[in-house]
Backbone as JSON Lines, residues from 0, in Angstrom:
{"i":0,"aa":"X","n":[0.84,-1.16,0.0],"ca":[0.0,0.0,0.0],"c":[0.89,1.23,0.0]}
{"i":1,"aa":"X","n":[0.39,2.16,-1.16],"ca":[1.06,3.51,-1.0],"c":[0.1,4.64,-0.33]}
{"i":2,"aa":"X","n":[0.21,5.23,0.68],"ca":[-0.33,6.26,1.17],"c":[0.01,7.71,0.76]}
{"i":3,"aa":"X","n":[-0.75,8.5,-0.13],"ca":[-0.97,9.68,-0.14],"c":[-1.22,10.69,0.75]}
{"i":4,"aa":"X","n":[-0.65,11.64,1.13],"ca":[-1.49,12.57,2.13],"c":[-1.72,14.01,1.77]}
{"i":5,"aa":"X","n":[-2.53,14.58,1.95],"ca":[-2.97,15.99,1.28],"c":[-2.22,16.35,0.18]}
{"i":6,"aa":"X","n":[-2.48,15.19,-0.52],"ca":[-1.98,16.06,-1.69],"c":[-3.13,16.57,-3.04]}
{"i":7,"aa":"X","n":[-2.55,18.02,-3.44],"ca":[-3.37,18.72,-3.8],"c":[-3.85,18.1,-5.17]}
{"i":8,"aa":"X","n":[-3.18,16.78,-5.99],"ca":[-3.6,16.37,-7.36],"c":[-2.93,15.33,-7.15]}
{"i":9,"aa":"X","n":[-3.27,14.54,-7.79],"ca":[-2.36,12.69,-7.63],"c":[-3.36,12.53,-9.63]}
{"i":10,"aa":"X","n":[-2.25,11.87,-10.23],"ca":[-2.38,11.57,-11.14],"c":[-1.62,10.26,-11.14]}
{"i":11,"aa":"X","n":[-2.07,9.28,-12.38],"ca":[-1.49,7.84,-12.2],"c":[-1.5,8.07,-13.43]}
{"i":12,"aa":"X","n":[-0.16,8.06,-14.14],"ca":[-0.09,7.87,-15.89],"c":[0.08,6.13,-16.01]}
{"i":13,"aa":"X","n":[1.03,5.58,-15.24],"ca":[0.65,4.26,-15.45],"c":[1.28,3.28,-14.41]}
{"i":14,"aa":"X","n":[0.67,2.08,-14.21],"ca":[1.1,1.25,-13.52],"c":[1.49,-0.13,-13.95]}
{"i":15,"aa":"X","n":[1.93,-0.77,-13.24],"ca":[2.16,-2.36,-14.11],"c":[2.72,-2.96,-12.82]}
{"i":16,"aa":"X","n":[1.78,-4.04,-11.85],"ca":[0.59,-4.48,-12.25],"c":[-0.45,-3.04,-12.07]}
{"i":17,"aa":"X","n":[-1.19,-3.0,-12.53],"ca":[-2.28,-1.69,-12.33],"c":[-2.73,-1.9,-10.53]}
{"i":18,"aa":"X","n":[-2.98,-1.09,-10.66],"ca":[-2.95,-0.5,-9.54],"c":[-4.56,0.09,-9.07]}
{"i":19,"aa":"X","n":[-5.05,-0.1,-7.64],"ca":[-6.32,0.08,-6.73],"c":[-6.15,1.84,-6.46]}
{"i":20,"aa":"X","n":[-6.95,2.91,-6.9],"ca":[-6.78,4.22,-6.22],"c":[-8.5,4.2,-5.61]}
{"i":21,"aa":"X","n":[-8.09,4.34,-4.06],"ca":[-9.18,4.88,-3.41],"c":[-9.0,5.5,-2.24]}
{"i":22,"aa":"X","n":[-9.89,6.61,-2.38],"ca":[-10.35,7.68,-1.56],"c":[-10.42,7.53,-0.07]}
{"i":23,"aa":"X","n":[-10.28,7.49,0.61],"ca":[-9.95,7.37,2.28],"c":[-11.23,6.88,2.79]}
{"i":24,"aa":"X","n":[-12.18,7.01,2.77],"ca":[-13.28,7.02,3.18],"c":[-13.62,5.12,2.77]}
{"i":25,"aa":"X","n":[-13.36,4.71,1.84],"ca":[-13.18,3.94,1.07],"c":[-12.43,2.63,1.63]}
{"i":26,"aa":"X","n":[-11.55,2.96,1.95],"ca":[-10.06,1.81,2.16],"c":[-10.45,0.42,3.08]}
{"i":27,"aa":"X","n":[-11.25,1.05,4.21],"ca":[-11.36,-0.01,4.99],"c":[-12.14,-1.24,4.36]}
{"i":28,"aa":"X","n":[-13.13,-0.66,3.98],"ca":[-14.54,-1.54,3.06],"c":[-13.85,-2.16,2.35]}
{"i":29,"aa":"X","n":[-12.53,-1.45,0.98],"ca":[-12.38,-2.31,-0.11],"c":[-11.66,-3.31,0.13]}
{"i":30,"aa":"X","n":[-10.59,-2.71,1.31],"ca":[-9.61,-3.25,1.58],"c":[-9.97,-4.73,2.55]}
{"i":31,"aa":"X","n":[-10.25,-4.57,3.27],"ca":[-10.68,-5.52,4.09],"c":[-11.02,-6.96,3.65]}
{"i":32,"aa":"X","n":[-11.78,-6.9,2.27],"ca":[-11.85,-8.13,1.04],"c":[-11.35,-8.45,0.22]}
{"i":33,"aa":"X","n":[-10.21,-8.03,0.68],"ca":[-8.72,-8.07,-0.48],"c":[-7.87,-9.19,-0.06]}
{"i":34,"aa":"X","n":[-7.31,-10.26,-0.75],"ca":[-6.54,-11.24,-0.31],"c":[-5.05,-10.5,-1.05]}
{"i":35,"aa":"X","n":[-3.92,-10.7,-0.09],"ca":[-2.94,-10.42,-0.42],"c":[-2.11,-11.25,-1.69]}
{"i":36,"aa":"X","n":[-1.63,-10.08,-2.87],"ca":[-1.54,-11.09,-4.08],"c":[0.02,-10.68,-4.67]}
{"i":37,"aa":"X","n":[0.76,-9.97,-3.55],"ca":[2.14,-9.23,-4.19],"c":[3.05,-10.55,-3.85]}
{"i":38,"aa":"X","n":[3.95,-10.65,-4.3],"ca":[5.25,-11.67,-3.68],"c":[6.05,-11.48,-2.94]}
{"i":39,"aa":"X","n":[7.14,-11.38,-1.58],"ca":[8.15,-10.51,-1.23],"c":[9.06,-10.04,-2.03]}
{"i":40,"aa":"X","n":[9.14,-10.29,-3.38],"ca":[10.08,-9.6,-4.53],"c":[9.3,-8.38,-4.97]}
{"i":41,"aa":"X","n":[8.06,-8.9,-5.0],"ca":[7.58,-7.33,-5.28],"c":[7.07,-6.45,-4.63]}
{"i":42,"aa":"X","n":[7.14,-6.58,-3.19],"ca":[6.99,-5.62,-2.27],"c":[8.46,-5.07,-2.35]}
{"i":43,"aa":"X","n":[9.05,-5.77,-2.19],"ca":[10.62,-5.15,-1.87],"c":[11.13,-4.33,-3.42]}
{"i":44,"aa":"X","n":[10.66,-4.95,-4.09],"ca":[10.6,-3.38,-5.95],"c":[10.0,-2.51,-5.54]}
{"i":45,"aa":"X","n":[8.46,-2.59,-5.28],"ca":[7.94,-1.3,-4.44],"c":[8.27,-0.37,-3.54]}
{"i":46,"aa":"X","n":[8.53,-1.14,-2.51],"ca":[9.59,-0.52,-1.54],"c":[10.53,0.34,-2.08]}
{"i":47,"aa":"X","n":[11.4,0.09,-3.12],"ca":[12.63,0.2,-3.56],"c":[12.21,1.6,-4.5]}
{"i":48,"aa":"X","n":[11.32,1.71,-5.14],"ca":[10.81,2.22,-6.09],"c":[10.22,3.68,-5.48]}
{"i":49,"aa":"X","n":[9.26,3.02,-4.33],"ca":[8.6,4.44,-3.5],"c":[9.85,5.21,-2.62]}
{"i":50,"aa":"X","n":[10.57,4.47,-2.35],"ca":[11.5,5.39,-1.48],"c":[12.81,6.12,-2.72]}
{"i":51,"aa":"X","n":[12.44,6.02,-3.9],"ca":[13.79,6.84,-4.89],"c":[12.69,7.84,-5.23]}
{"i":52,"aa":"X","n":[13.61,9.3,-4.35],"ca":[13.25,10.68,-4.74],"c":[12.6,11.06,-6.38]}
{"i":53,"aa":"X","n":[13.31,10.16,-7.32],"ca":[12.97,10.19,-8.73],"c":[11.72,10.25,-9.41]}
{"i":54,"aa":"X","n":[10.89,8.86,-8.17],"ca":[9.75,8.5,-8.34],"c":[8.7,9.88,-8.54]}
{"i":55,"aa":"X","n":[8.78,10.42,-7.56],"ca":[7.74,11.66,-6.98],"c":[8.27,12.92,-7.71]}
{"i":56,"aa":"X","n":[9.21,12.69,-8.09],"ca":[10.24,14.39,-9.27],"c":[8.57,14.66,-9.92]}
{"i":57,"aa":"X","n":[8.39,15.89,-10.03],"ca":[7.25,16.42,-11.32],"c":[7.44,16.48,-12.51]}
């Protein structure tokens, strides 16, 4: 899970695997019936990916 916080525009040009965007209000409901489907290789790309400053550059 990536957490957003006040931010003023979030745009998703693309993802791969695609990717869940929902609204806060939202998360618990969708989330809650979600079976976990990432691998530890691809949490740890994610990981790897969300924490390089590059990612978030405008």
């Amino acid at each position: 899970m990536i957490s957003v916080v006040h931010a003023a525009k979030l745009t998703i040009k693309s993802a791969s695997p695609p990717v869940l965007v929902l609204a806060v209000e939202h998360l618990d409901r969708v989330l809650s019936g979600l079976s976990p489907t990432l691998s530890p290789d691809h949490v740890a790309h994610i990981y790897g990916v969300a924490r390089d400053a590059r990612t978030w550059a405008g």
